[in-house]
GUFI-484124 format. One line per 2 residues: number of its first residue (from 1); for each residue x, y, z of C-alpha. Coordinates in Angstrom, 2 decimals, always signed. Each point is the difference from the previous one (the first is absolute). Layout:
% GUFI-484124
NUM> X,Y,Z ~ ...
This chain:
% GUFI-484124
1> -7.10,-17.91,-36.16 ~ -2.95,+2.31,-0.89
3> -1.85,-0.66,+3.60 ~ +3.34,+1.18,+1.90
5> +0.29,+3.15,-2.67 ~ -3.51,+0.69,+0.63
7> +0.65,-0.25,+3.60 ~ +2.98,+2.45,-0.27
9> -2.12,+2.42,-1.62 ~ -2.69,-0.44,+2.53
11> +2.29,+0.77,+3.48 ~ +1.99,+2.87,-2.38
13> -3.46,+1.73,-0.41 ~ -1.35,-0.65,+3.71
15> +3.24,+1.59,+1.36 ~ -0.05,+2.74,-2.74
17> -3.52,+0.82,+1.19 ~ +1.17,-0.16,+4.25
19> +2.40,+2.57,-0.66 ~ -1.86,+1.98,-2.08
21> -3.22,-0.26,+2.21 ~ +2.43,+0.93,+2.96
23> +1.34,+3.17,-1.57 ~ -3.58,+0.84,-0.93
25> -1.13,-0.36,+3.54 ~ +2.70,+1.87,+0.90
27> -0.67,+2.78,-1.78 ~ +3.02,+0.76,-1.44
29> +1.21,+2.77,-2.59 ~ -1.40,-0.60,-3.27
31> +3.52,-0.75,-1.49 ~ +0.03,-3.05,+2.54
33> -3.53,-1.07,-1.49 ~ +1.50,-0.10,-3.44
35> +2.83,-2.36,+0.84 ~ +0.63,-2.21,-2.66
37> -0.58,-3.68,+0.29 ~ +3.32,-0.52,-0.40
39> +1.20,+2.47,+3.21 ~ -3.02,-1.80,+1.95
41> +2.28,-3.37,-0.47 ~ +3.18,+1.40,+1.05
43> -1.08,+1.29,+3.07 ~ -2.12,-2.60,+1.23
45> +3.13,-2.49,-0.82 ~ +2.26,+2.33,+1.82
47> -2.25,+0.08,+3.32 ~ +0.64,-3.73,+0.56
49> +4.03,-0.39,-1.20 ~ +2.30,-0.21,+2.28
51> +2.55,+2.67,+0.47 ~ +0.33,+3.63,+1.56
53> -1.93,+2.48,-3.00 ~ -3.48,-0.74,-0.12
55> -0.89,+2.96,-2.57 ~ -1.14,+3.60,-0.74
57> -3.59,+0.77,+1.00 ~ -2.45,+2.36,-0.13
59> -1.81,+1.27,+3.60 ~ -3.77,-0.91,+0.11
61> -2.18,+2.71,+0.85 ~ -0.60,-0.57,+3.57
63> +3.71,-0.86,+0.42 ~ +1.30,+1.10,+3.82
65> -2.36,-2.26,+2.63 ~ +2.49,+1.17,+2.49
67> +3.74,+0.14,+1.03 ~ +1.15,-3.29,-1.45
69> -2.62,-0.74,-2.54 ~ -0.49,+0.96,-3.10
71> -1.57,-1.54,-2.91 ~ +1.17,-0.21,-3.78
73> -2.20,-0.68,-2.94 ~ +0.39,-3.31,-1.33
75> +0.65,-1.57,+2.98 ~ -3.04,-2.61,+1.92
77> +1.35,+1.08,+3.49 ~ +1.24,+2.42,+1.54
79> +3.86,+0.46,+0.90 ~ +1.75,-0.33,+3.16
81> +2.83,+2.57,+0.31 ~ +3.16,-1.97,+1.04
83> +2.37,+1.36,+3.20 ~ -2.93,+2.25,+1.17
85> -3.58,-0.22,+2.61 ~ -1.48,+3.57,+0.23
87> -2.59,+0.10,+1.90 ~ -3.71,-0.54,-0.05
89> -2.78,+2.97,-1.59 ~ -3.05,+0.47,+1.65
91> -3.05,-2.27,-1.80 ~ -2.41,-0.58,+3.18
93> -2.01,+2.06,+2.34 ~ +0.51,-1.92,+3.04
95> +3.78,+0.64,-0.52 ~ -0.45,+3.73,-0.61
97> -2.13,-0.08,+3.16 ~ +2.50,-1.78,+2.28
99> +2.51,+2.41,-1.28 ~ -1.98,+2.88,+0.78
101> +0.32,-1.09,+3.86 ~ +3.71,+0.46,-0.23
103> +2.60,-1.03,-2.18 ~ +2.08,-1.87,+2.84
105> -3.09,-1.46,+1.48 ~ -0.55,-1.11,-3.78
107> +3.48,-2.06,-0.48 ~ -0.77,-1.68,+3.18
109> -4.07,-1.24,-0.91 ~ +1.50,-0.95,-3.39
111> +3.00,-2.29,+1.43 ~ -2.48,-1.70,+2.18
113> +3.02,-2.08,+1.74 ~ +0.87,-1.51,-2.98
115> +3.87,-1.57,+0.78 ~ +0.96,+1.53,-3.58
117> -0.36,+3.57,-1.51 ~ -2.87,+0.38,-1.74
119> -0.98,+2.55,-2.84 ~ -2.54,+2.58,+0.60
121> -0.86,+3.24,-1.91 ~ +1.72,+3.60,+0.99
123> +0.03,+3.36,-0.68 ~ +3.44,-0.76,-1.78
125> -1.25,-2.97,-1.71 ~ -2.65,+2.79,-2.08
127> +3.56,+1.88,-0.15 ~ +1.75,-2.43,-1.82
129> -2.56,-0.24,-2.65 ~ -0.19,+3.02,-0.82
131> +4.04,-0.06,-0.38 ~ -0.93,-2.81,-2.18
133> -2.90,+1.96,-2.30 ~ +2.67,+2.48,-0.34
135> +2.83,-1.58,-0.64 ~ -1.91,-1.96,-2.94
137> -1.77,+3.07,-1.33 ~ +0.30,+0.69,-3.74
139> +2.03,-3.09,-0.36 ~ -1.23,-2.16,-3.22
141> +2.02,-2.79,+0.29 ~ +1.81,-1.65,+3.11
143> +2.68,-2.85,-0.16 ~ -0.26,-3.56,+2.26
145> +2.79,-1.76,+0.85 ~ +0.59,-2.86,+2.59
147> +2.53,-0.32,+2.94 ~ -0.09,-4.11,-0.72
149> -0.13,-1.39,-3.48 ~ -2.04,-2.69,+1.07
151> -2.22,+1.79,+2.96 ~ -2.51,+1.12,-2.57
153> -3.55,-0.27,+2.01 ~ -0.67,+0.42,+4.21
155> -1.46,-2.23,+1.82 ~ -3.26,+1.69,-0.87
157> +0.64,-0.35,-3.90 ~ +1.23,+4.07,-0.48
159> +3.34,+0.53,-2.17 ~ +2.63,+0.78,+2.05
161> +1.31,+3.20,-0.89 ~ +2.27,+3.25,-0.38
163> -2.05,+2.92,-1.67 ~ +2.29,+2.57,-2.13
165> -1.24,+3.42,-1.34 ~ +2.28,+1.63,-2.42
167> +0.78,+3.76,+1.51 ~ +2.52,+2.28,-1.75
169> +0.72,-2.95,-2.19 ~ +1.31,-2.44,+2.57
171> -2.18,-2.97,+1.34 ~ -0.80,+0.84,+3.64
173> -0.72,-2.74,+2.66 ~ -3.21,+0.85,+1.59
175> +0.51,-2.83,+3.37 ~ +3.22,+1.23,+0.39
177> -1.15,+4.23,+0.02 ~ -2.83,-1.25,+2.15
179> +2.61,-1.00,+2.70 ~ +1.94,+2.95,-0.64
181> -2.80,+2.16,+0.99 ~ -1.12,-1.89,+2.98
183> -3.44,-1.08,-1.59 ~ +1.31,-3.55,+0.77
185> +2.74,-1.83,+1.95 ~ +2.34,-2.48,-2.10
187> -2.36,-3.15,+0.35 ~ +2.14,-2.80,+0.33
189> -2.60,-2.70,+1.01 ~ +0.59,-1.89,-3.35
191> +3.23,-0.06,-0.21 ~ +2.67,+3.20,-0.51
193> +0.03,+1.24,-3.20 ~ +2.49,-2.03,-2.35
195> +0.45,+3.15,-2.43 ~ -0.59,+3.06,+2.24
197> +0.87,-0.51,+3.31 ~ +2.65,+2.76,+0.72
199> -1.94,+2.31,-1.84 ~ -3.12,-1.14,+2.42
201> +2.29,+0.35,+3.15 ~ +1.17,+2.94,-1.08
203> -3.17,+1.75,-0.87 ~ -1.52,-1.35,+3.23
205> +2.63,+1.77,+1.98 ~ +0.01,+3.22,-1.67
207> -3.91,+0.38,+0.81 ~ +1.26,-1.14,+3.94
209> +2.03,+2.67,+0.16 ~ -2.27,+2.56,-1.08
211> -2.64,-1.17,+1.77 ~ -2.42,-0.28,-3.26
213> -3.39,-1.96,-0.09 ~ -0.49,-2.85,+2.20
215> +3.51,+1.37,+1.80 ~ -2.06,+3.10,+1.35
217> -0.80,-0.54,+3.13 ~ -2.30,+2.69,+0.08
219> -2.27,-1.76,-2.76 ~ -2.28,-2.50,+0.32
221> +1.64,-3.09,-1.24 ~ +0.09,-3.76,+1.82
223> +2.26,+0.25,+3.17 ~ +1.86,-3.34,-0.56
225> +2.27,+0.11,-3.06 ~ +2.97,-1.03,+2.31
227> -2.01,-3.52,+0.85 ~ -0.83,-0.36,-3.14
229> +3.26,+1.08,-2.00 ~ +1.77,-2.94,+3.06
231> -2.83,-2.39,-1.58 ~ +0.65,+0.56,-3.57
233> +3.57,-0.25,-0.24 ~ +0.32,-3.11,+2.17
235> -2.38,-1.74,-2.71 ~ +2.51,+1.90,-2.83
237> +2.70,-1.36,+1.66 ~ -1.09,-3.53,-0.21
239> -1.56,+0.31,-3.47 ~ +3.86,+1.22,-0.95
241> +1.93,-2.78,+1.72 ~ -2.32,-2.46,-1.58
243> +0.83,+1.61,-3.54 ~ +4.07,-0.37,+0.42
245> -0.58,-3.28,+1.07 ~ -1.87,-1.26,-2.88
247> +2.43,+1.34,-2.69 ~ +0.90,-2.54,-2.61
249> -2.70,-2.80,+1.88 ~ -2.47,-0.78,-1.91
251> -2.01,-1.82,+2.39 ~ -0.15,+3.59,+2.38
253> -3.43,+1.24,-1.37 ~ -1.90,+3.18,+1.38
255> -3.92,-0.64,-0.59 ~ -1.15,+3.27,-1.28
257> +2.50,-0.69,-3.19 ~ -1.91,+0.15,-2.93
259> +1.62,-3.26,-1.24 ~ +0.22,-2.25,+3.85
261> -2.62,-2.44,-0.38 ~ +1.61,-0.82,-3.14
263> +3.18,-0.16,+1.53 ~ -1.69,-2.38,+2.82
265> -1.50,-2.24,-3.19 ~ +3.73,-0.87,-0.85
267> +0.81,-1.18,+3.99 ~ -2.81,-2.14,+0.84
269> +1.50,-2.48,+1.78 ~ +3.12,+1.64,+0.99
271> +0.50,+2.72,+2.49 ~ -0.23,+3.82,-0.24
273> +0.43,+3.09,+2.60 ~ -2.96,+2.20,-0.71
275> -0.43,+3.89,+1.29 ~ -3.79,+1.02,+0.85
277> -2.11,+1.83,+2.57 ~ -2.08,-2.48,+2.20
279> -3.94,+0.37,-0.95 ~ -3.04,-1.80,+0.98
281> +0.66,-2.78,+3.00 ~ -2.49,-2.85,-0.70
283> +0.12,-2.13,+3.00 ~ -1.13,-2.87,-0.43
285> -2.07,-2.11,+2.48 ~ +0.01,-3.50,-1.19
287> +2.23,+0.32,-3.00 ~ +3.20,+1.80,-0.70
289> +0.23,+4.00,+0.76 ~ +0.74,+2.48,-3.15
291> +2.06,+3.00,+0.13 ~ -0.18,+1.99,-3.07
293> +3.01,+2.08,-1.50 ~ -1.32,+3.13,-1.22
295> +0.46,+0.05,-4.00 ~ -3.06,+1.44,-1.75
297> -3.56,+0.02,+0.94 ~ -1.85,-3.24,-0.40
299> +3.40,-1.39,-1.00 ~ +1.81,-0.62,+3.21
301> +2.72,-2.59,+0.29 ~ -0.63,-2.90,+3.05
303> +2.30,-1.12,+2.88 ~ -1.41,-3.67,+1.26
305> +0.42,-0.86,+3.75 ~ -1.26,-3.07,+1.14
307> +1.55,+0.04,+2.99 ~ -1.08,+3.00,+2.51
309> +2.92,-0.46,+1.87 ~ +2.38,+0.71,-2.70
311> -2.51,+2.74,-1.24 ~ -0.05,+1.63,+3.66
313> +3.52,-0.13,+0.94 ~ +0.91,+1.44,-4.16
315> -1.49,+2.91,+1.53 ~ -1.34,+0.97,-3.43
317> -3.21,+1.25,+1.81 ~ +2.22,+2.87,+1.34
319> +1.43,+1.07,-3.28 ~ -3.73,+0.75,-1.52
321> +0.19,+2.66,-2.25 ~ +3.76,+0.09,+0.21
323> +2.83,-1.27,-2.60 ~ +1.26,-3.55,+0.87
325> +2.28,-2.13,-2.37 ~ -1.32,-3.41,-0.04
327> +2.26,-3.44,-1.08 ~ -1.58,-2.44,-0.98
329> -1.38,-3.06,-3.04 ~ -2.18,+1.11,-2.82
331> -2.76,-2.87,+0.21 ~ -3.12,+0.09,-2.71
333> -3.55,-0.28,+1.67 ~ -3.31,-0.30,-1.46
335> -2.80,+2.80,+0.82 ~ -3.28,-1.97,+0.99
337> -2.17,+3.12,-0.74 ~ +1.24,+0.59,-3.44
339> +2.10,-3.34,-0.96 ~ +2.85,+1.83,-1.10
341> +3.58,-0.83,+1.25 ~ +2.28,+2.82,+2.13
343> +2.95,-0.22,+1.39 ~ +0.65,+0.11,+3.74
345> +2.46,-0.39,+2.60 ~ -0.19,-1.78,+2.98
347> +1.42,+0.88,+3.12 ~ +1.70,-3.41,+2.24
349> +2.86,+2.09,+1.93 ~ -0.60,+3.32,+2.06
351> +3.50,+1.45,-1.59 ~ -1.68,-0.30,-3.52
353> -1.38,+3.33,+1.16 ~ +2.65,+3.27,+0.49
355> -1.29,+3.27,+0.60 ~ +1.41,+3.46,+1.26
357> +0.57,-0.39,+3.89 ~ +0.59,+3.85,-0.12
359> -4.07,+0.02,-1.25 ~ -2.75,+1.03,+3.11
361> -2.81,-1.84,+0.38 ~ -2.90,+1.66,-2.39
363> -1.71,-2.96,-0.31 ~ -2.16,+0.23,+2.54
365> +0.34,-3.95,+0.29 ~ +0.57,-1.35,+4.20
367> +3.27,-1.72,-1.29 ~ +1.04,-1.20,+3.37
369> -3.58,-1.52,+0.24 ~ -0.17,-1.46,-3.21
371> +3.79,-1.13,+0.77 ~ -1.67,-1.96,+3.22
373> -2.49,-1.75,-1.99 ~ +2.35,-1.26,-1.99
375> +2.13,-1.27,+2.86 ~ -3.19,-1.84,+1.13
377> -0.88,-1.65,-3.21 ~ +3.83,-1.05,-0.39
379> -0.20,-1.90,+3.43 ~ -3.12,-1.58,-0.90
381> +0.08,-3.82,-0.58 ~ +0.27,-0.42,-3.43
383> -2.05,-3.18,-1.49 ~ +1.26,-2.77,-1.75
385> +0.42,+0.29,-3.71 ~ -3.03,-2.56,-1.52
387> +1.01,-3.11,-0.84 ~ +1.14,-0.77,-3.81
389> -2.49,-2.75,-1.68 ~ +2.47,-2.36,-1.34
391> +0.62,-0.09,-3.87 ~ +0.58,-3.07,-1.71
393> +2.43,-0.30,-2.63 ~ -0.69,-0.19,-3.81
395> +0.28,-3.01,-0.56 ~ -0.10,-1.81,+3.52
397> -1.88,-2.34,+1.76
């Protein structure tokens, strides 16, 4: 009883001193150095609950990095501003070089002939933080909420977040007024938003129609918002219809939930219809290949294929980087580099794997190619299982 007390009081005291240590480096007013231990707790327990207010923060010092980031004391990371992608500040030479050759010239070097959109930094993007700097200036305290009330960290471990400024004594929505004023299209990529999406669409077509921020033609802003406003929803789209079919299912689990590898724990050995981007394609040589479903960094979840045919003609390959809903058993596996048991799913059956047919390419992946090898492999020979050593009987002669 007195080691697990003293262990209580040990983790209460190392987190006490994280948060405080974090608003210290963060330089915050000296009323947020002064927090109470007590204040410290509440916060740091309300970062990681589930549901859609996170708290009432003060801005660190440094708060705007750009468009749609901004940093809060008390917080280890960063935030990534739900519904919105402004777009990139200058921080290199070579790219203030390359844009000094000419701006459409620029946009063309920085795409490279990638298959996707890429981001790249613009006159606009230094724009929209300055919208941002403004828009924050002289505020004290800013309200976080969530669109999900269990999406509470990215895929790179930021909260997932709304940021509110009071202003005439109502809350203001800062993602939503960066729409409005054309410092950002409504950035569907990770799904609509479940709480503001008319107010998104709406917003996004006022600054259309008055041709504000990135809907100037005559400013420089990326050229291909209709490709990548046609890319975004079509991922939305999917995201959505995978939602209203997993209403009142238990076994329909979306991997970035806080709480889905716990919900996997509960169906090993029975089946479940998990949502994910595909990440990392192992393939695998000699043994089986790995695809990885994106969840958080150095805590991916694994697809098993020991079959290339099946993996080839799944066509998960094609789908990299994109949202797929995969069906399928929850098995247990041990790690061999660190002993410790996962869970996993393998793959037997090409249809185990469903993803957007509306969805281009971006992969990058030869699918018909890798489709081909599979064909190949499939019309192999396939060997003889070994033979069974014969096992006598307890009890027989």
């Amino acid at each position: 009883m007195r080691i697990t007390l003293v262990r209580k009081l040990i983790v209460s005291g190392l987190l006490a001193f994280f948060v405080v240590s974090s608003l210290h480096c963060f330089g915050g007013s000296k009323r947020t150095r002064r927090l109470s231990k007590k204040e410290i707790q509440e916060r740091l327990k309300k970062l990681e609950t589930p549901g859609l207010l996170i708290g009432e923060f003060p801005l660190a010092r440094n708060d705007v990095i750009d468009g749609d980031t901004v940093r809060v004391a008390g917080l280890d990371t960063s935030l990534r501003l739900l519904a919105i992608d402004t777009e990139e500040t200058f921080k290199s030479d070579a790219d203030l070089r390359l844009f000094e050759a000419g701006f459409e010239k620029y946009l063309v070097a920085k795409r490279a002939g990638s298959v996707k959109p890429v981001k790249a930094a613009t006159p606009l993007g230094e724009d929209a933080k300055k919208f941002a700097a403004e828009f924050f200036d002289g505020a004290k305290t800013v309200r976080l909420e969530r669109d999900h009330p269990k999406e509470i960290r990215g895929r790179f471990n930021r909260y997932l977040a709304y940021i509110m400024v009071k202003k005439k004594g109502d809350w203001v929505n800062y993602n939503l007024e960066c729409v409005r004023v054309g410092m950002s299209p409504y950035f569907t990529k990770y799904s609509y938003s479940r709480r503001f999406h008319d107010q998104f669409v709406q917003a996004q077509k006022e600054a259309q129609k008055k041709g504000l921020g990135i809907w100037d033609p005559g400013k420089q802003h990326y050229r291909d918002y209709p490709e990548r406003l046609e890319w975004w929803n079509v991922r939305a789209d999917f995201i959505k219809q995978f939602e209203e079919d997993a209403k009142g299912k238990d076994n329909h689990i979306v991997l970035t939930n806080w709480d889905a590898l716990r919900r996997m724990e509960k169906f090993v050995g029975k089946e479940v219809v998990i949502l994910s981007t595909v990440g990392e394609v192992k393939l695998g040589d000699k043994g089986p290949t790995k695809v990885m479903l994106s969840r958080r960094m150095m805590a991916d979840f694994p697809l098993i294929f020991f079959d290339k045919g099946v993996f080839g003609s799944s066509r998960i390959a094609r789908f990299s980087g994109e949202f797929v809903r995969v069906t399928g058993i929850v098995t247990r596996y041990r790690n061999r580099h660190d002993n410790r048991e996962e869970l996993q799913i393998e793959i037997k059956l090409p249809g185990q794997i469903v993803g957007s047919e509306l969805s281009p390419n971006y992969s990058g992946w030869d699918t018909e190619g890798v489709e081909q090898e599979a064909e190949r492999e499939a019309d192999k020979p396939q060997p003889l299982p070994p033979k069974q050593p014969e096992v006598k009987k307890e009890g027989g002669k």
